[in-house]
Steps between C-alpha positions, in 0.01 A plus 500: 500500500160652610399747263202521316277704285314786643118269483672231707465528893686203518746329251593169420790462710350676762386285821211555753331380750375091485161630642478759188639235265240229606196763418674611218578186356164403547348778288654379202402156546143597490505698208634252278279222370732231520207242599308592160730292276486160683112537530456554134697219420348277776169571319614419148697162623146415678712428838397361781437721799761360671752536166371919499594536832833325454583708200418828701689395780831403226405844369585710796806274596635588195421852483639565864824299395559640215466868586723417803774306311436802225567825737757365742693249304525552126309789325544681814230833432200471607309214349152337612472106269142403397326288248479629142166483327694401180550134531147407581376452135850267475432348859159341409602406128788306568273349831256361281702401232749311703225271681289764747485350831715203374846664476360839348674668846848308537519586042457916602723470813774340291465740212515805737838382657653475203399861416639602839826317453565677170441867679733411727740401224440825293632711892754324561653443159467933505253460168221701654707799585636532154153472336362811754774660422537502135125475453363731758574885485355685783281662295382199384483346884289822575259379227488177604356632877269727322339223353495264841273767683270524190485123407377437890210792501262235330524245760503778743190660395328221319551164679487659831214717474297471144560128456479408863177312645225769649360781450667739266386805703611322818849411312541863472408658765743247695781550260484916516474529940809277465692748278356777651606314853821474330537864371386670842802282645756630306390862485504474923825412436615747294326783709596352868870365454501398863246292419649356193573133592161459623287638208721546176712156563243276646191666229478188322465282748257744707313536133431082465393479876262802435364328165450118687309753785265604219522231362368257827240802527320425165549162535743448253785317711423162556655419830338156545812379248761646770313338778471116327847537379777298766791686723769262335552254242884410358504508097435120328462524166846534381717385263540168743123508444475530147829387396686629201502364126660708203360478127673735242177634377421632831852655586560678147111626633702632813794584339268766373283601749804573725683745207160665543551499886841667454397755338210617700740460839776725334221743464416455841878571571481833364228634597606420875874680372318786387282516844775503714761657247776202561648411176521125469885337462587271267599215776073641602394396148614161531490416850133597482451262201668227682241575826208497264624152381519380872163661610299331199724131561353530879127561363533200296660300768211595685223443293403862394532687181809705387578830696618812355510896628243666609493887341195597710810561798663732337172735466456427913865629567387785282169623716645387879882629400610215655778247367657363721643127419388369842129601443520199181715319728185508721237474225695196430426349819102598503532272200616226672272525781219518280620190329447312855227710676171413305328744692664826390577367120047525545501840606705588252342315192173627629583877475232608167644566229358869438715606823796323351399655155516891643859432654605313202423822247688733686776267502466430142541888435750551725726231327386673170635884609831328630543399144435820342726650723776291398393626137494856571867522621633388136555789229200363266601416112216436215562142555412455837112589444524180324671329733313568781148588324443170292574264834252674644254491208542134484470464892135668415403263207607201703273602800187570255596183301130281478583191594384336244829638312712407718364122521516482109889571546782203541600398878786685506352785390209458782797488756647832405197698492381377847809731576462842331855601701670246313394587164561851570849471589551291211353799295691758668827325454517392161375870397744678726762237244359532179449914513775697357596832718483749277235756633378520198326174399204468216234246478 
């Protein structure tokens, strides 16, 4: 079946041409910031550089498998797999507390198969599908996306263009001709439909190579990094590398982090159904959960850090209108190629932030609106302003949070508020079970 909703051009199911899916495919790979995680973690762990390029290298293997293995074989919608900045804060604790550079590796690797083994248990023992369903309302699904797009605007706008190194003034000026770069595509678009698939579909990709132009103009894109890096290189710190030691400490640590990473995918999950208006099955809900197990088991086996949806996708099928499986398919396999080709993974991790930044907040809204969307088709009750009003309350106090307060909390605490999504969904869930339906509650 090839229908779709009115702001797709082209659905899921729908197939085009390898040329378009190549290009397409590669636009999403560039607006995702899969190659963030492993560096932040190779600068806490104090790696080597030959250690931070292996984990980059594991990174996009894992990403490109994973979405692959994701859209064609088990979750089957379109999916793009990439490293969650949850388990970093777990990553280097149980590192250093399991020996560092003697066996502080092999202890992590081991404690993040075991929490891939056990999602794979929970799909195909049917477990997950009977918690979305008893514990996840649409209405409650639609809150859940809401808070996604607003939990990502602060790395949007502050890590990519406040926080990032230079010039403030420079940040911004970078960060708004990409957007507007961006904007002018998509209006074209709109106004010239024959000229659609060249402006509206391809804007974001047209919008970063605009920004790097700019970018190389003020001297802000540092192209001697792309010219030392090599062609090639095969992948060699993996688990064969590091080798693989389990310690109960470090697992129930995992055990954790990866309920965490469950809950932030299934957001991912519906934000992407409400995108593309394909209601996920039940055999979806767990096959999915079983092809998030596999795609984090092959970043461990290969040295990297565990893998989880990416929800910045579903706010690119939103602007291009395009999405089609094949175009992840293809994403998939820019992955890959990146995790060979030294060369382009370069380019790619030298694009500045600020240009990154401006796409990233008009994703981040986009993702937002879907979810709001989903809202508005319900008949509203008085209990869904709490429902939906207090998850998004807390999503604010978490992202103001000094971190000072957060620090003074217990680990496990620290893990869940590195992932405002999480705690969120845990908010919106147990209110949505604990508030009685009669219209006309008191306080």
């Amino acid at each position: 079946m090839t229908t779709h909703n009115k702001q797709l051009t082209i659905g899921p199911d729908e197939s085009i041409s390898n040329q378009e899916a190549g290009l397409l495919g590669l636009q999403h790979v560039l607006a995702m910031d899969v190659y963030v995680p492993p560096v932040i973690i190779a600068g806490l762990l104090a790696m080597s550089m030959g250690a931070k390029t292996g984990l980059i290298q594991a990174t996009f293997l894992a990403a490109g498998i994973g979405t692959i293995i994701q859209t064609k074989y088990f979750m089957k919608m379109p999916v793009s797999q990439g490293p969650s900045f949850v388990p970093i804060g777990a990553i280097a604790g149980v590192y250093f507390a399991s020996g560092a550079a003697n066996g502080g590796m092999a202890t992590v690797l081991g404690a993040s198969v075991i929490g891939a083994l056990i999602l794979i248990l929970l799909g195909l023992t049917g477990l997950f599908q009977k918690i979305i369903n008893s514990l996840v309302p649409q209405f409650v699904g639609g809150t859940i996306i809401t808070v996604v797009g607003l939990s990502l605007m602060p790395s949007a706008l502050g890590d990519n263009i406040f926080k990032a190194s230079g010039n403030v003034g420079d940040n911004l000026i970078l960060a708004i001709t990409t957007i507007a770069i961006l904007v002018a595509c998509v209006s074209l678009g709109i106004y010239f439909p024959k000229l659609q698939k060249l402006f509206k579909v391809s804007s974001i990709i047209i919008a970063l190579l605009g920004g790097t132009l700019l970018a190389t103009l003020m001297g802000k894109f540092d192209w001697s990094s792309v010219q030392s890096a090599s062609w090639f290189s095969l992948p060699h710190f993996t688990m064969l590398h590091y080798g693989i030691r389990f310690s109960g400490s470090a697992i129930l640590t995992f055990v954790i982090i990866y309920a965490v990473l469950m809950t932030e995918t299934t957001g991912t999950w519906f934000a992407m159904s409400a995108v593309t208006e394909t209601p996920i099955s039940k055999k979806q809900w767990n096959h999915g959960i079983i092809g998030e197990g596999l795609s984090c088991l092959i970043a461990a086996v290969l040295g990297g850090s565990p893998v989880t949806g990416y929800a910045t996708n579903a706010g690119i099928v939103s602007i291009t209108g395009v999405a089609s499986k094949k175009v992840f398919i293809s994403a998939g396999i820019w992955f890959i190629i990146f995790g060979f080709f030294n060369k382009l993974a370069a380019f790619l991790s030298a694009i500045p932030a600020p240009v990154i930044g401006g796409i990233f907040a008009i994703i981040c809204a986009t993702i937002m609106l879907n979810g709001l969307n989903v809202l508005r088709t319900r008949q509203q009750e008085e209990r869904d302003m709490y429902i939906i009003g207090i998850p998004i309350i807390i999503c604010i106090a978490i992202i103001i949070m000094p971190q000072s307060l957060v620090k003074a909390t217990p680990q496990i605490v620290q893990y869940l508020l590195g992932s405002p999504i999480s705690i969120c969904a845990i908010a919106a869930i147990v209110l949505n079970l604990i508030l009685p339906k009669d219209r006309n509650i008191t306080f």
